[in-house]
C-alpha positions as CSV (number, residue, x, y, z in Angstrom):
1,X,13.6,0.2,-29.9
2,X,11.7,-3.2,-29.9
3,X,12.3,-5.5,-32.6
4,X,9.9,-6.5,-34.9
5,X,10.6,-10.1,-35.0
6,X,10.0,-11.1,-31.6
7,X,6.3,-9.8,-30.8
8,X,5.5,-10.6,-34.7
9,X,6.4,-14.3,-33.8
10,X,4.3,-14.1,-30.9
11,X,1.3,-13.0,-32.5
12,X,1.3,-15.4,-34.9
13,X,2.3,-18.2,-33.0
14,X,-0.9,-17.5,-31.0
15,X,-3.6,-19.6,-31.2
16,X,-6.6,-16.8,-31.3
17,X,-4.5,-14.8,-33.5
18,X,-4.3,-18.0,-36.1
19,X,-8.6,-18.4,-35.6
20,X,-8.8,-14.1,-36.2
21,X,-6.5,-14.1,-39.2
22,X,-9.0,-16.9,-40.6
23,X,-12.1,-15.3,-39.9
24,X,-10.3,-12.4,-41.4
25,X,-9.6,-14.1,-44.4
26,X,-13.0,-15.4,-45.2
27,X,-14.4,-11.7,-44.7
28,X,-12.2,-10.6,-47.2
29,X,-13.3,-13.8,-49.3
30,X,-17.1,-12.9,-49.3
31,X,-16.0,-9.3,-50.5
32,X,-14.1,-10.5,-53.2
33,X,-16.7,-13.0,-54.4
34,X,-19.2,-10.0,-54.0
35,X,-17.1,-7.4,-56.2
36,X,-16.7,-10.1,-58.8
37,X,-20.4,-10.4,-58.7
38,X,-20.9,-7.2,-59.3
39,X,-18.7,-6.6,-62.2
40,X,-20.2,-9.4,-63.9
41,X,-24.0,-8.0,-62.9
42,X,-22.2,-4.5,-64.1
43,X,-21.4,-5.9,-67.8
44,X,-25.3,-7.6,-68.2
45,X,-27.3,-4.7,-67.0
46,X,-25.0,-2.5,-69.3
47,X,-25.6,-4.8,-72.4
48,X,-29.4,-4.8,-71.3
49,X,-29.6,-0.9,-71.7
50,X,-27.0,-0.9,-75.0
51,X,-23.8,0.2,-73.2
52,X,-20.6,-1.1,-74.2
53,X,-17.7,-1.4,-71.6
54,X,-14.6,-3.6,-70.6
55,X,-14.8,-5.6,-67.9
56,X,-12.0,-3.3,-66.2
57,X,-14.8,-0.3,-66.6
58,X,-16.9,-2.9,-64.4
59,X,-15.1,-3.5,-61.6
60,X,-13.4,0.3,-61.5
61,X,-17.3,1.0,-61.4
62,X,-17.9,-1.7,-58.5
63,X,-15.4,-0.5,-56.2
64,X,-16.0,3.3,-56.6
65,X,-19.8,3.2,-55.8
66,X,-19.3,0.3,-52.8
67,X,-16.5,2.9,-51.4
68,X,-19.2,5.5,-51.8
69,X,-17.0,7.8,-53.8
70,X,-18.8,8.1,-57.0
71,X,-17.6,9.8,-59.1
72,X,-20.6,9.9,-61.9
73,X,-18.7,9.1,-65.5
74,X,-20.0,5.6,-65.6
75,X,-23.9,5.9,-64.7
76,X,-27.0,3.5,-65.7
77,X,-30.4,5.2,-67.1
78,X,-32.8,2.1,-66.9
79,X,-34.9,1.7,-63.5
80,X,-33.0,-1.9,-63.3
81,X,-29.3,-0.2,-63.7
82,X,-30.5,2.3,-60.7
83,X,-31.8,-0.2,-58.8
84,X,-28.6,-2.0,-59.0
85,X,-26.5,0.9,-58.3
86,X,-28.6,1.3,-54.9
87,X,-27.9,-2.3,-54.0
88,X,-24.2,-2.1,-54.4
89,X,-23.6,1.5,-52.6
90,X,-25.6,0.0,-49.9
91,X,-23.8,-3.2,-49.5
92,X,-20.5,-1.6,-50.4
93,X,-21.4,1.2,-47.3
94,X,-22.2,-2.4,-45.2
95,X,-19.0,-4.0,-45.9
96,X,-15.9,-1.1,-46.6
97,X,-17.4,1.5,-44.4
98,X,-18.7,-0.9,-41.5
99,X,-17.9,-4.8,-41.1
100,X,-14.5,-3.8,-42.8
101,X,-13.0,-1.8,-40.3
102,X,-14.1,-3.4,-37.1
103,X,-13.2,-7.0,-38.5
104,X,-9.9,-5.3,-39.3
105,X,-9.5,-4.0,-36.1
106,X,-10.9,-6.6,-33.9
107,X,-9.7,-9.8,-35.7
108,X,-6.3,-7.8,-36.5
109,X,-4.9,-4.7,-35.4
110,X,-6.6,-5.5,-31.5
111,X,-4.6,-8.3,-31.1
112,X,-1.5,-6.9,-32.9
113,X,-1.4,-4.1,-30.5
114,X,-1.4,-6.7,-27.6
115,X,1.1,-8.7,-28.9
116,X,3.5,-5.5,-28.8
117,X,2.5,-4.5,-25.4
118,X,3.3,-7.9,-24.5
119,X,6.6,-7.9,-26.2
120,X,7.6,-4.3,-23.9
121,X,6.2,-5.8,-20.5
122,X,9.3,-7.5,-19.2
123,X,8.4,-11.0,-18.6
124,X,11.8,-12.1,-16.6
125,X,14.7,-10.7,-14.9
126,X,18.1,-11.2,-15.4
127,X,19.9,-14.7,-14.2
128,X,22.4,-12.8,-12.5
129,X,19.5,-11.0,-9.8
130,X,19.8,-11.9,-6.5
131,X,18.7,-10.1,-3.0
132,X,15.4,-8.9,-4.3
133,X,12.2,-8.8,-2.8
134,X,9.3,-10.1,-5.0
135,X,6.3,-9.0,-4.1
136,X,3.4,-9.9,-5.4
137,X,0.5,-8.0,-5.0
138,X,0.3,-3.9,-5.6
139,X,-1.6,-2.9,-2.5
140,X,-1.4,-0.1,0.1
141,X,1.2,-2.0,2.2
142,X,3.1,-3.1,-0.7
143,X,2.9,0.5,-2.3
144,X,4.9,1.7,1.5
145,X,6.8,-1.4,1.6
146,X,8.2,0.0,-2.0
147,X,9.0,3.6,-1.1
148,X,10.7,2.1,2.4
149,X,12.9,-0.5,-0.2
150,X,14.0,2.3,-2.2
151,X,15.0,4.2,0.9
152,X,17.4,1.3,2.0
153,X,18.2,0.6,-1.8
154,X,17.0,-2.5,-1.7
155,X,16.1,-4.0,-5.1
156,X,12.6,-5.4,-5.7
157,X,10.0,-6.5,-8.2
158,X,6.5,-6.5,-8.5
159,X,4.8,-9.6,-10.1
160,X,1.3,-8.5,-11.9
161,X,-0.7,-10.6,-14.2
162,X,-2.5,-7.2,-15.5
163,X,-1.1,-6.5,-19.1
164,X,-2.1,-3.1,-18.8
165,X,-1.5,-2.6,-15.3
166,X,2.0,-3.6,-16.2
167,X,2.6,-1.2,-18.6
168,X,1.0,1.6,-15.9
169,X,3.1,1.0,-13.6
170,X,6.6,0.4,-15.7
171,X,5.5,4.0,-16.8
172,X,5.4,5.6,-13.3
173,X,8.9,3.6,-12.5
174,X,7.7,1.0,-10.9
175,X,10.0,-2.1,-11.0
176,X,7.6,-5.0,-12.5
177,X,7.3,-8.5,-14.4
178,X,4.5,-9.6,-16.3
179,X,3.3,-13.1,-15.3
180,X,0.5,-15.0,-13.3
181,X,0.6,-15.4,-9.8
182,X,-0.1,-19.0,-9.5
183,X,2.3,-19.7,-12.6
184,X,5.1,-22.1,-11.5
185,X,7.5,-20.8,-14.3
186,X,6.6,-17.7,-13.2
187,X,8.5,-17.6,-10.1
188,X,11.3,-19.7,-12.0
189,X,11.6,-15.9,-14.0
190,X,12.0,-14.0,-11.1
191,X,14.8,-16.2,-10.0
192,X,13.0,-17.1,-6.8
193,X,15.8,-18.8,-5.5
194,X,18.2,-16.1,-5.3
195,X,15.6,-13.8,-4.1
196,X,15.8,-12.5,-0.5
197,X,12.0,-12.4,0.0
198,X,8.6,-12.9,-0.9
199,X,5.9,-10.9,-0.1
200,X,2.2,-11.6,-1.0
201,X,-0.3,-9.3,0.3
202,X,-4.0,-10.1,-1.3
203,X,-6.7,-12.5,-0.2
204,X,-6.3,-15.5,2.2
205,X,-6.9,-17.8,-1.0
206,X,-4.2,-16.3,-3.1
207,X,-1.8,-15.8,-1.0
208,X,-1.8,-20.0,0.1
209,X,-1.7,-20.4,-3.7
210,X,1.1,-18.6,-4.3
211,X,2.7,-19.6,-0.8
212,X,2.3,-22.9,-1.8
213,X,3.8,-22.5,-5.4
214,X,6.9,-20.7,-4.3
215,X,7.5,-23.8,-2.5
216,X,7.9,-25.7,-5.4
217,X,11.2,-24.1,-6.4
218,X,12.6,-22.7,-3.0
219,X,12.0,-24.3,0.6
220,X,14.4,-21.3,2.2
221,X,13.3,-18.3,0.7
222,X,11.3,-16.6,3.2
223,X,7.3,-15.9,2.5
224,X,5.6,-13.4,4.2
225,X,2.3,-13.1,3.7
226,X,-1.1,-11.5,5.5
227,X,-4.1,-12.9,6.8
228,X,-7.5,-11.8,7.2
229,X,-8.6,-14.4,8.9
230,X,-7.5,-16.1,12.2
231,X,-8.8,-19.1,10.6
232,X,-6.4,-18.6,7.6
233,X,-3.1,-18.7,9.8
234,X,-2.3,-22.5,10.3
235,X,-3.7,-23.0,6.8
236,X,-0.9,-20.6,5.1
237,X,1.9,-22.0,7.3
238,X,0.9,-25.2,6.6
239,X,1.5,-23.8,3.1
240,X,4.8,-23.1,3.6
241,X,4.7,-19.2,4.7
242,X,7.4,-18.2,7.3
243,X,5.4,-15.1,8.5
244,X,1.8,-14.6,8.7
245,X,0.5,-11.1,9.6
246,X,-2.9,-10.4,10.8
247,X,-2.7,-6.9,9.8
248,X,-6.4,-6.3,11.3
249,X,-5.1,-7.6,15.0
250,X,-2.2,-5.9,15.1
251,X,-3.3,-2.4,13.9
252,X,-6.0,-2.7,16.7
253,X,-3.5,-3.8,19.1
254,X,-1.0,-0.4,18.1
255,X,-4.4,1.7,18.1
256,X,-5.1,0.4,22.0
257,X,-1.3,0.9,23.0
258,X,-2.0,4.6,22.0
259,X,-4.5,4.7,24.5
260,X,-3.1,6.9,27.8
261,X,-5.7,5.1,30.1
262,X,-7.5,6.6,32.9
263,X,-4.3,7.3,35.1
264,X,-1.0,8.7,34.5
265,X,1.2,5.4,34.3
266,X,3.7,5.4,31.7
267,X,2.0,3.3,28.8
268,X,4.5,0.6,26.9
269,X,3.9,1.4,23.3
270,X,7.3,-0.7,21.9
271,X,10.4,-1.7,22.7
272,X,14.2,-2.4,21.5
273,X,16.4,-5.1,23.1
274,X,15.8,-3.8,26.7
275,X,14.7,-0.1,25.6
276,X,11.8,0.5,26.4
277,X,9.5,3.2,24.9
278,X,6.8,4.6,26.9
279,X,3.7,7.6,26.6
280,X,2.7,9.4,29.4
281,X,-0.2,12.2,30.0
282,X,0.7,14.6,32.5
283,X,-2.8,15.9,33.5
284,X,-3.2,16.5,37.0
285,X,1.0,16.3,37.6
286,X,2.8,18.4,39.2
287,X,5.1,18.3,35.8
288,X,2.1,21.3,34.6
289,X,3.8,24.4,33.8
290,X,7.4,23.3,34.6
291,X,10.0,23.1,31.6
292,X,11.7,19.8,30.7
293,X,15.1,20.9,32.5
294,X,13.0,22.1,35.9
295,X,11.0,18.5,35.9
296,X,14.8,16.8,36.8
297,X,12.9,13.5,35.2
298,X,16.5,12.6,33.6
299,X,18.6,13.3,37.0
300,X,15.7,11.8,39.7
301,X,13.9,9.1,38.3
302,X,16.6,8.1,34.5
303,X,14.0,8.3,31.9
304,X,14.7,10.6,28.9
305,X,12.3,12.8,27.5
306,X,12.8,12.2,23.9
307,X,10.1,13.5,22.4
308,X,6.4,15.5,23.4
309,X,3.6,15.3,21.6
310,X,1.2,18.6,21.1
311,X,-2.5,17.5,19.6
312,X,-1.2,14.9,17.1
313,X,2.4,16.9,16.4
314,X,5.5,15.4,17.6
315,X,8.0,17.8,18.4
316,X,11.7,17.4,19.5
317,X,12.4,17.7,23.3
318,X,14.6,21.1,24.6
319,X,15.1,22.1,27.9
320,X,13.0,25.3,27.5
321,X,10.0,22.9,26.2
322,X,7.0,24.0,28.5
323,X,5.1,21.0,30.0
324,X,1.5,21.8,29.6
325,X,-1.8,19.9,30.4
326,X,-2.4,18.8,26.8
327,X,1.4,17.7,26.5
328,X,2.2,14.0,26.1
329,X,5.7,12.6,27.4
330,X,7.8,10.4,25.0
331,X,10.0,8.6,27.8
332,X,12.8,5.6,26.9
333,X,14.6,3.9,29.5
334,X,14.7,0.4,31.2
335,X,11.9,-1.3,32.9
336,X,13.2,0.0,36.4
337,X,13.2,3.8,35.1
338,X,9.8,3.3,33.9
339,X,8.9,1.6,36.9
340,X,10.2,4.3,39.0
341,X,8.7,7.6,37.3
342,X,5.0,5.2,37.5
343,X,5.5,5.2,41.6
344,X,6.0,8.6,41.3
345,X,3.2,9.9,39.2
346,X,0.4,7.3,38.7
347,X,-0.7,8.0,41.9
348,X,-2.3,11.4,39.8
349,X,-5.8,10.1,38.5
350,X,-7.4,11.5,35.4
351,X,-10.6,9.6,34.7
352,X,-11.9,6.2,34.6
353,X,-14.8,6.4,32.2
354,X,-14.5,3.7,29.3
355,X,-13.0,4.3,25.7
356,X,-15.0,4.8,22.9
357,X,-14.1,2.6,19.6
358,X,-16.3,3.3,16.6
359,X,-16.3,0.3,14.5
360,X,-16.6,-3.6,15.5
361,X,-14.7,-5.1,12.7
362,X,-11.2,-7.0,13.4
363,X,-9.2,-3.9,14.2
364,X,-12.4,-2.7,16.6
365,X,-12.4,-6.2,18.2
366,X,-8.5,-6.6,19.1
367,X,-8.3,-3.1,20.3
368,X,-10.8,-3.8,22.2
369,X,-9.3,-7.2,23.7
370,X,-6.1,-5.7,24.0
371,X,-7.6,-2.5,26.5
372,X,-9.5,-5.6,28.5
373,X,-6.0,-7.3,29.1
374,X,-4.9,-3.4,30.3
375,X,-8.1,-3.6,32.4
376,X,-9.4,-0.2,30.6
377,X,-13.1,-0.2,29.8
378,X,-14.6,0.5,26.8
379,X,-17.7,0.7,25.0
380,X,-17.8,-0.8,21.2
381,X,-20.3,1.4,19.0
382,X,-21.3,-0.5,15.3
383,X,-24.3,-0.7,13.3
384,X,-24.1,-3.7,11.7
385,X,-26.1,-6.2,14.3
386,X,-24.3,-9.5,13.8
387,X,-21.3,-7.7,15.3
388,X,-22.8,-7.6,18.7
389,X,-21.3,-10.0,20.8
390,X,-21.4,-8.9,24.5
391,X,-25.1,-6.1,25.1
392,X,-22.9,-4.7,28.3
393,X,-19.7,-3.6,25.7
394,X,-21.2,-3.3,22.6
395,X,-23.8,-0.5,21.3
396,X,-26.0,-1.2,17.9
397,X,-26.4,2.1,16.1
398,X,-24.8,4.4,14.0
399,X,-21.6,6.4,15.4
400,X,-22.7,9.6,13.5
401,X,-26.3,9.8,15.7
402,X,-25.5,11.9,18.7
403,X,-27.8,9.8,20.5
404,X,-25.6,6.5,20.4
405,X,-22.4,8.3,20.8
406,X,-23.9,9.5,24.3
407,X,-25.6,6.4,25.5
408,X,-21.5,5.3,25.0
409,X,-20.3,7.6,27.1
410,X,-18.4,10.3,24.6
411,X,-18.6,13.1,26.5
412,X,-17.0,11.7,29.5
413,X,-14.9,9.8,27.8
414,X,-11.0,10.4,27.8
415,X,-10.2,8.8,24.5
416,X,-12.1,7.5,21.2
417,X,-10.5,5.2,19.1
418,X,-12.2,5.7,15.1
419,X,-11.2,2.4,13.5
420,X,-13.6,1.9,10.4
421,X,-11.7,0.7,7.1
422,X,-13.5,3.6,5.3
423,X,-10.7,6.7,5.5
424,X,-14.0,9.1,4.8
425,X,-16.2,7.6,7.4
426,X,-13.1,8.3,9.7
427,X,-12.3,12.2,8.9
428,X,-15.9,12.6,9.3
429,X,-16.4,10.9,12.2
430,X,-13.3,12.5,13.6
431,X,-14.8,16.1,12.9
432,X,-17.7,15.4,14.6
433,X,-16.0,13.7,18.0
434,X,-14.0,16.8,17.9
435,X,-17.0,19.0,18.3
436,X,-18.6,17.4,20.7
437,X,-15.1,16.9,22.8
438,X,-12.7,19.5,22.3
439,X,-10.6,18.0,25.0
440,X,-10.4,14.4,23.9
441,X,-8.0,12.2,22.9
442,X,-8.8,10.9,19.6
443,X,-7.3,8.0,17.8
444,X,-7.6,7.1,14.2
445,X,-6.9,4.6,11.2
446,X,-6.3,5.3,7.7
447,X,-5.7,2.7,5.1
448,X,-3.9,5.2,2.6
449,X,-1.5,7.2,3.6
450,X,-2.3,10.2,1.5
451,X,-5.3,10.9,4.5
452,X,-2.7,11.3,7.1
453,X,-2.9,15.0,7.3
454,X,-6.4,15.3,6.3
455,X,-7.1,13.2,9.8
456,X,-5.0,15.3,11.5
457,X,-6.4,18.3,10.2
458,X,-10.1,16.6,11.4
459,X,-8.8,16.6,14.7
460,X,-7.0,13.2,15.2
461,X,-4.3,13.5,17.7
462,X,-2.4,10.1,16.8
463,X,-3.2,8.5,13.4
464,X,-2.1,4.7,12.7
465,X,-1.8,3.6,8.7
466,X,-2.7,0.3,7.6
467,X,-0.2,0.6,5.5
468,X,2.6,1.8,7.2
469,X,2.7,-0.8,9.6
470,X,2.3,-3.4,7.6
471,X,5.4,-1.9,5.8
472,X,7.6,-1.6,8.5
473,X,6.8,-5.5,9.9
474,X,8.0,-6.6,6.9
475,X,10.7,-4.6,6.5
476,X,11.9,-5.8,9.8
477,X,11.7,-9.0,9.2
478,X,13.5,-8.9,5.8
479,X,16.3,-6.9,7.8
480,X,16.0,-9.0,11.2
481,X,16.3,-5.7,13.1
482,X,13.3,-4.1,15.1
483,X,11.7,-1.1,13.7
484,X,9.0,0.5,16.4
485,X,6.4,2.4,14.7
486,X,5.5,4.7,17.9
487,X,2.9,6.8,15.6
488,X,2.5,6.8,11.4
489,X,5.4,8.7,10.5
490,X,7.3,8.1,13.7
491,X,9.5,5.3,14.2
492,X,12.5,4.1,16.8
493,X,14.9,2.1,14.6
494,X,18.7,1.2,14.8
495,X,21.4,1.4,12.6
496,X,24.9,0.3,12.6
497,X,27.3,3.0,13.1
498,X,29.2,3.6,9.4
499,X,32.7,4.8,8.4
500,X,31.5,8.6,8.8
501,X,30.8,8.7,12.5
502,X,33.4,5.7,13.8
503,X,35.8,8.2,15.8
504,X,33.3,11.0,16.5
505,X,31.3,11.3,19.8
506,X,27.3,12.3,19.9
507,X,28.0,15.6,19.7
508,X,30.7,16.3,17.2
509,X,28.4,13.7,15.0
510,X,26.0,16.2,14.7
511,X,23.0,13.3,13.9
512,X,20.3,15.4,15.0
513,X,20.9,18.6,13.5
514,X,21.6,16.7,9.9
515,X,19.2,14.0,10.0
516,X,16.0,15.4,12.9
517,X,16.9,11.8,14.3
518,X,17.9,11.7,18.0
519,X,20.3,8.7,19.7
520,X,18.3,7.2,22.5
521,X,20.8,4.7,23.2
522,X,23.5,2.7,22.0
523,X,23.8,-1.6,21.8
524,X,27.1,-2.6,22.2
525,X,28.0,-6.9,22.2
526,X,24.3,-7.2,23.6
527,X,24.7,-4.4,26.4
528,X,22.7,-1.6,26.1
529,X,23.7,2.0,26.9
530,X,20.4,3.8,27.1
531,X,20.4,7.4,27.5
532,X,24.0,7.9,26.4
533,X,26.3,11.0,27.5
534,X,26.8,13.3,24.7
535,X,30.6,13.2,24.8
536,X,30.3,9.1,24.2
537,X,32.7,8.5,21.3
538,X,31.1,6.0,18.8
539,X,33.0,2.7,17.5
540,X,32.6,0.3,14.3
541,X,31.1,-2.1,16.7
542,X,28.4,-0.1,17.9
543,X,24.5,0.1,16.6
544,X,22.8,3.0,16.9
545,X,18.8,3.2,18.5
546,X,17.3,6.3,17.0
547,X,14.0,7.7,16.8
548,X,12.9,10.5,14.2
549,X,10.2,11.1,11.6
550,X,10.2,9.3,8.2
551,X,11.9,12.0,6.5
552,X,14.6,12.4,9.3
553,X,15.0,8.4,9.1
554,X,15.2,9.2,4.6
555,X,17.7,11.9,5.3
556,X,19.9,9.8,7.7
557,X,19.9,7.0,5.1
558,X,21.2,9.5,2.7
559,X,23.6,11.1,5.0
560,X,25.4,8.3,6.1
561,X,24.7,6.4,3.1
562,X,23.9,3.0,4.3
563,X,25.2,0.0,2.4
564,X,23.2,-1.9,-0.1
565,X,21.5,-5.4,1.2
566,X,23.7,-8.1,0.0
């Protein structure tokens, strides 16, 4: 239960409230110099038509016909008396019935019901916090960056200035303060300085503001913050932000790396330490119709298969898994094994007709920079004309006439990337691309991650979130260990190997089988072990490279319960 004391002093210790409760008062003034007008009008008609009555009889007879109620045992009979009686039922309908209630509620109850939702909105946290990660704007990434912190049980707060908002969200369990972003004391509240983060995720403006605030109280917490802008970068680090993130470069940089390329070359998509992790099409191989165990890639060339993907569906790699034209090859090793399986197998060509990326905004852009450092062309489609920069690359008209889409080159084409930041322009535009070319790669980005599966449903046969990977980059810098997002959903991360598996080797551990998570390899004192035999037996000192889905990453969390960041 609240107590009464504490929002009552607020309310009245608030300067509106003090200027309503006087406007209030000088309503109620005019209405009681008006029903003392009355009764004294009441007593003169009445002696004017021959009536005697007390001057209680008056104002009882006031206030029942200005609350409309009338109840008929004190009446006048004289056209004057009537005309009177018609004055004060109006002005009494006017004043009780109408001005009374909204002044009431607006000057009055209004702010009194704002005052208690002020006093339940938790404005600080307690002095003893620490480790938290204050973030301070409710967004897409932030709303990932949450579910990923509760996953690690990692404590956290959300700063909105949004009374209401506040409220919402303390409802739906969200852990949140009350207070203005560009507050100094603010940040004082949510004990700043003991704070293992801060995360500000909103416009280029706000986020130096609040960059730039923080600083005032802590010059070692770390500020991560992202830009929109190139322009913004220097600007925020001049404010005092550790990490920037240009969210829009590198989703269009993750989108390009999911590009296969006209050849068969193993394709870097990320990397751990010295791991590397590759994608490979397999069109035109002689890998077609063998099994994983028949293709020998593991005892000729080193890499591991650790994963295939089937039209946008990653499965996990057995030895029975049939290598079809469609199938692409998950691969980790070193450099050299990559380097190796390429001189065998890039030599197989599959097409050399540009990309096509829908969409010339910042993502658009660097995935389109990023293929012209990979020496892959590609053809830009938009339909907003100030976005035309280069007449040979880039195509003016809209992606959903058949007419531009061909002048690009889709039907030749061996891979479209769909980057608008509208998550319906992309389904449809992912229907349609499917249509025309069943065989296709198709790429996509979603900002929410509740369109995943629709996209995938549309046809998309990798999807990158907005959110997601803006999520896991902070993440891994508030951990300082490398999360590789190789798809949304799909990550390679490492872990420290806990009191339940020191002892054991791969196999008795039984990680995959528990979790969906497969070891790819093991760090050891800075020496990698990629590829490890299953009878390895695991020590306290070794960390753990893994890739699974986010559920099989949840479920290994919970498994083998890792320890709260302190």
């Amino acid at each position: 239960m609240y107590r009464l004391g504490s929002p009552l002093t607020d309310f009245l210790a608030n300067r509106r409230t003090q200027t309503n409760i006087r406007k209030l008062i000088k309503f109620i003034g005019v209405f009681i110099f008006l029903f003392l007008l009355y009764g004294a009008l009441f007593q003169a008609i009445m002696s004017y038509e021959g009536q005697d009555h007390s001057w209680l009889d008056g104002f009882y007879w006031a206030i029942v016909t200005m609350s409309t109620l009338g109840y008929g045992d004190i009446v006048f009979y004289s056209e004057l008396g009537r005309i009177f009686s018609m004055v004060v039922l109006v002005s009494g309908v006017l004043f009780l019935l109408v001005l009374l209630p909204f002044t009431f509620i607006e000057f009055f109850y209004a702010p009194w019901m704002r005052a208690m939702d002020q006093a339940r909105a938790p404005k600080e946290l307690p002095a003893d916090t620490r480790d938290h990660v204050i973030i301070t704007h409710l967004d897409a990434i932030s709303e990932a960056l949450v579910q990923k912190l509760k996953s690690y049980k990692v404590d956290y707060v959300i700063l909105e200035p949004n009374l209401q908002k506040v409220l919402d969200l303390s409802d739906r369990g969200y852990q949140v303060i009350h207070g203005e972003q560009d507050d100094a004391s603010t940040y004082d509240k949510l004990r700043v300085k003991n704070a293992a983060m801060v995360v500000a995720t909103g416009g280029d403006t706000i986020n130096t503001n609040i960059t730039f605030t923080v600083r005032e109280y802590s010059s070692t917490v770390p500020v991560v913050v992202t830009a929109a802008s190139p322009d913004s970068v220097d600007i925020l680090q001049l404010a005092g932000a550790s990490n920037v993130l240009q969210m829009g470069n590198m989703l269009g940089r993750s989108l390009a790396r999911r590009t296969l390329g006209g050849n068969a070359r193993v394709h870097v998509i990320g990397h751990i330490d010295h791991l590397v992790i590759g994608e490979a099409t397999v069109q035109e191989t002689p890998l077609i119709g063998k099994t994983l165990k028949e293709s020998q890639l593991r005892e000729n060339i080193g890499v591991n298969v650790v994963g295939v993907w089937e039209r946008g569906e990653f499965k996990q790699p057995e030895p029975d898994t049939v290598i079809n034209e469609k199938t692409v090859l998950v691969l980790a090793g070193s450099v050299d094994q990559l380097r190796k399986y390429d001189e065998v197998l890039s030599i197989y060509h599959v097409s050399d007709h540009p990309v096509v990326i829908i969409g010339a905004g910042r993502v658009g852009r660097a995935a389109a920079k990023s293929l012209e450092e990979r020496e892959i062309d590609y053809r830009i489609i938009d339909k907003n004309p100030e976005r035309i920069r280069d007449p040979e690359k880039y195509i003016l008209g809209d992606a959903a006439d058949l007419s531009v889409l061909e002048k690009a080159g889709i039907r030749k084409a061996h891979t479209t990337l769909i980057t608008t930041h509208d998550d319906d322009v992309n389904i449809y535009l992912t229907i349609y691309c499917r249509q025309l070319c069943p065989k296709m790669q198709i790429i996509s980005r979603t900002t929410f991650e509740r369109n995943i599966n629709t996209l995938h449903r549309a046809g998309s046969d990798f999807v990158m979130s907005y959110a997601s990977m803006g999520a896991n980059s902070i993440f891994n810098i508030l951990e300082h260990k490398d999360v590789v997002m190789l798809a949304e959903g799909l990550n390679v991360f490492n872990r420290d190997v806990g009191t339940m598996l020191v002892g054991k080797s791969l196999k008795d551990s039984d990680i995959r089988r528990k979790t969906g998570c497969t070891v790819i390899a093991i760090s050891r004192h800075g020496e990698l072990e990629i590829n490890p035999d299953p009878d390895r037996v695991l020590d306290k000192e070794d960390e753990l490279i893994l890739i699974g889905q986010f559920e099989g990453e949840s479920r290994y969390n919970e498994v083998y319960e890792p320890a709260k960041k302190t």
